[in-house]
C-alpha positions as CSV (number, residue, x, y, z in Angstrom):
1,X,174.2,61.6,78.5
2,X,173.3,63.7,75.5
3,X,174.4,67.1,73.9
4,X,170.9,68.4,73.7
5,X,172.0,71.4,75.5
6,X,175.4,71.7,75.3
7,X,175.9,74.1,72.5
8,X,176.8,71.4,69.7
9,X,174.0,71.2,67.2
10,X,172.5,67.9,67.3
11,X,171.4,65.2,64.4
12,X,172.1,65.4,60.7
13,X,171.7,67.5,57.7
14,X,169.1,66.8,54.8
15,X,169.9,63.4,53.3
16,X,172.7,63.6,51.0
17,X,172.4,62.0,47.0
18,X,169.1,60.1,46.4
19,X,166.4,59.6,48.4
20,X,165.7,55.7,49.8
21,X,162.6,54.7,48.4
22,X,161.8,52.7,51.9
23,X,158.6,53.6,53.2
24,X,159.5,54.7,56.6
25,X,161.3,57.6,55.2
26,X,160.3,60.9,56.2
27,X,160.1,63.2,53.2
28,X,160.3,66.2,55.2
29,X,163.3,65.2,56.7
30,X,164.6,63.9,54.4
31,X,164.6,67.1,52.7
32,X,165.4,69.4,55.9
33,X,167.6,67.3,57.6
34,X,166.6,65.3,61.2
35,X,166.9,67.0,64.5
36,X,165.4,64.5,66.7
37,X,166.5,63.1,70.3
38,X,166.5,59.8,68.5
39,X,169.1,57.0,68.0
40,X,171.3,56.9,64.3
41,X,169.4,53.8,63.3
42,X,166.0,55.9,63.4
43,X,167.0,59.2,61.8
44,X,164.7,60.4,58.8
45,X,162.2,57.7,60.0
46,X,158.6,58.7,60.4
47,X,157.2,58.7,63.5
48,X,154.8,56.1,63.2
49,X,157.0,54.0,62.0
50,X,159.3,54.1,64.8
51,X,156.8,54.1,67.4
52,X,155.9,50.9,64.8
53,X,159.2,49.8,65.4
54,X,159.9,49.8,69.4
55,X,156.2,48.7,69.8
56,X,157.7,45.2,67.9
57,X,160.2,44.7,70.6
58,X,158.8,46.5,73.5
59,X,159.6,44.4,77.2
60,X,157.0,42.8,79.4
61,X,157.6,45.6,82.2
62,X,155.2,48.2,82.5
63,X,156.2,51.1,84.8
64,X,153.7,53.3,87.4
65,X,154.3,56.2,89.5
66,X,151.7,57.7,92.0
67,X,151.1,61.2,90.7
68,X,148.9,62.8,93.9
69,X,150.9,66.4,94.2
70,X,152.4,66.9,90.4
71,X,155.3,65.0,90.7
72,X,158.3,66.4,88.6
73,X,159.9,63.2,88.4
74,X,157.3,61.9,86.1
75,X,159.0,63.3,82.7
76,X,162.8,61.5,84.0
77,X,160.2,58.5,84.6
78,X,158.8,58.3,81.1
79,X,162.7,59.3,79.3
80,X,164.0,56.4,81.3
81,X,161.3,53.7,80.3
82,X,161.9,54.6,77.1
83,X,165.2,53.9,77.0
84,X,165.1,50.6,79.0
85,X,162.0,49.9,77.0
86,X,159.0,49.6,79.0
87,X,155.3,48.4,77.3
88,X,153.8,51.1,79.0
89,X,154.0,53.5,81.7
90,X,151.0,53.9,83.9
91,X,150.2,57.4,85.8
92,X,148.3,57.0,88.6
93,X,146.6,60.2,90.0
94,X,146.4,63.8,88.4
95,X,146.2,63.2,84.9
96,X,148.8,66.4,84.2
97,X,152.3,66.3,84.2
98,X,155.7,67.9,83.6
99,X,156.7,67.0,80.5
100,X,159.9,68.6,80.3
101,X,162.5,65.9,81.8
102,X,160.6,63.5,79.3
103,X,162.7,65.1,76.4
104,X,159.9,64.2,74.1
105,X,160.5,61.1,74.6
106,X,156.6,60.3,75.7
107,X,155.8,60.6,71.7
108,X,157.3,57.5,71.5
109,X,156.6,56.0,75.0
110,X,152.9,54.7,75.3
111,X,151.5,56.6,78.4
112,X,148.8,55.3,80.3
113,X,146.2,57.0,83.0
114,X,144.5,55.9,85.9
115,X,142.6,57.5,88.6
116,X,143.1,55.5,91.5
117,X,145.8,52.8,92.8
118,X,142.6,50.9,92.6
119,X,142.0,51.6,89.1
120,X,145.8,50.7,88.1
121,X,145.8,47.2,90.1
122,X,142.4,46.2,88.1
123,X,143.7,46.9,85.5
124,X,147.0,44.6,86.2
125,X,144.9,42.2,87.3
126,X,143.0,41.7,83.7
127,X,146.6,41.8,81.8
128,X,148.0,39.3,84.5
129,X,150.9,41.5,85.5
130,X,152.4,41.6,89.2
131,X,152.5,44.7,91.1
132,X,156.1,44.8,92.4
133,X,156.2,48.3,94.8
134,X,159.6,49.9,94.8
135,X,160.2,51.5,98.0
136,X,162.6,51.4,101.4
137,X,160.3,50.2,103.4
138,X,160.2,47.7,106.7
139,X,159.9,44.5,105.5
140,X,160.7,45.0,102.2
141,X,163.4,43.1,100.1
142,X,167.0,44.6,98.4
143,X,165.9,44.4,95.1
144,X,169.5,43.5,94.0
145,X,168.8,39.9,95.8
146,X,165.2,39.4,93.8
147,X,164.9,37.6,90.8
148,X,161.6,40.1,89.6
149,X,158.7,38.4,87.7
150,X,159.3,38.6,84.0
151,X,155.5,40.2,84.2
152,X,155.3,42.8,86.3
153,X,154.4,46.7,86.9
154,X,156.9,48.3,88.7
155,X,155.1,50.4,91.1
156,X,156.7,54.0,92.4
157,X,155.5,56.4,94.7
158,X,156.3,60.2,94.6
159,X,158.6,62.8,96.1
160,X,159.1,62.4,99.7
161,X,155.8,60.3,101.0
162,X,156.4,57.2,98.6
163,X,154.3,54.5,98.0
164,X,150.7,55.4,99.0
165,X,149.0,53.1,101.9
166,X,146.7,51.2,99.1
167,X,149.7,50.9,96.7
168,X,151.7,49.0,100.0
169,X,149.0,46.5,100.5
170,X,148.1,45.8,97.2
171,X,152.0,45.0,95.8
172,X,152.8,41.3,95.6
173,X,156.4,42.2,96.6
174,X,157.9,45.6,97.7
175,X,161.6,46.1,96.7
176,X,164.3,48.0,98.2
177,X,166.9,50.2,96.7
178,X,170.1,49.9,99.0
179,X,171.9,53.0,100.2
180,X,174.8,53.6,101.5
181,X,175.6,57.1,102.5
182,X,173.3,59.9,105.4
183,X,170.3,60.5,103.2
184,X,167.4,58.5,103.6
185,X,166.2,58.0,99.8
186,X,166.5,58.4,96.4
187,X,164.2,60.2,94.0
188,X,161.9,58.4,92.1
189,X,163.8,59.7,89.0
190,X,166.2,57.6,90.1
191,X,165.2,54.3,91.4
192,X,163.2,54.0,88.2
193,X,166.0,53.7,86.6
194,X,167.5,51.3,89.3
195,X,164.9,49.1,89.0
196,X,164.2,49.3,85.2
197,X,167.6,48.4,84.8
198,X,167.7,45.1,87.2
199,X,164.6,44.3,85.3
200,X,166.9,44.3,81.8
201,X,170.1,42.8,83.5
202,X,167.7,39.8,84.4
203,X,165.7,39.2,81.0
204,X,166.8,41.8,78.1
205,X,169.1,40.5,75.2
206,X,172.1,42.4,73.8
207,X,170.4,45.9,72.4
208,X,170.2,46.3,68.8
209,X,172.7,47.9,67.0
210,X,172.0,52.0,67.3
211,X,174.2,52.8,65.0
């Protein structure tokens, strides 16, 4: 969780005694002070060279989500890949999209567009990437008992129809989120984090210190 919102002012103050003469240092904030949703170890930092930064250890999962009727889930989508990591994530559909639940998190998160499912699954096909479709459908598998490729695009659909017909035929394997209480799903929101995060428990190191 953060404090964003909760009344407590957030970051640091302008750097205190002499400047660092590292290049990565923002003058401006080094001067006004950093504000940032970012971790400790990248306060003051440029932009660039953060974005310079995560793109040197980014993961070999890319994320997608079907964007056909403006799906608010996109933003928690792109915040969450971000934190687990992600190479990219891929937004197939309407090109526009709620940025609010990203956090501004997507100016650090590389965000990719395609038109059509069709479009998306080329372009996996040229990068070598599985398509691995998250959704409860019949047939597919608990993702908790897969072992996922180390190379994949985890595919989601949107709010309340899911995985679109194409997006069903073309995944090499379509995962299941389990469930164990009366309502039929999750929000996408929320199984991208599910399955981000089975995708780290299986390959990702220890995390780098944040402090």
């Amino acid at each position: 969780m953060d404090s964003e919102h909760d009344g407590a002012q957030v970051g640091v103050g302008p750097w205190p005694g002499a400047w660092p003469s590292d290049g990565r240092y923002d003058p401006a904030l080094l001067a006004e002070g950093d504000r940032r949703n970012v971790v400790d170890r990248y306060r003051y930092w440029r932009h660039e060279a953060i974005v310079a930064d995560l793109d040197a250890r980014r993961h070999d999962f890319h994320v997608a989500i079907e964007n056909w009727q403006h799906d608010l889930n996109i933003g928690t989508v792109v915040r969450t890949a971000n934190a687990f990591l992600a190479r990219e994530v891929h937004i197939v559909g309407r090109r526009r999209w709620n940025r609010r639940g990203a956090m501004v998190t997507d100016r650090y998160q590389h965000v990719r567009h395609h038109e059509t499912v069709e479009a998306l699954l080329a372009w996996a096909r040229r990068a070598d990437l599985v398509v691995v479709g998250i959704d409860n459908l019949p047939g597919s598998v608990p993702i908790e008992t897969v072992h996922l490729p180390r190379r994949c695009v985890l595919l989601f659909g949107q709010e309340g129809p899911g995985l679109s017909e194409p997006a069903r035929r073309a995944a090499a394997l379509v995962c299941s989120i389990s469930q164990y209480g009366s309502t039929r799903s999750i929000n996408a929101g929320v199984a991208s984090g599910i399955a981000m995060h089975t995708w780290i428990r299986q390959y990702a190191g220890s995390p780098p210190d944040t402090a």
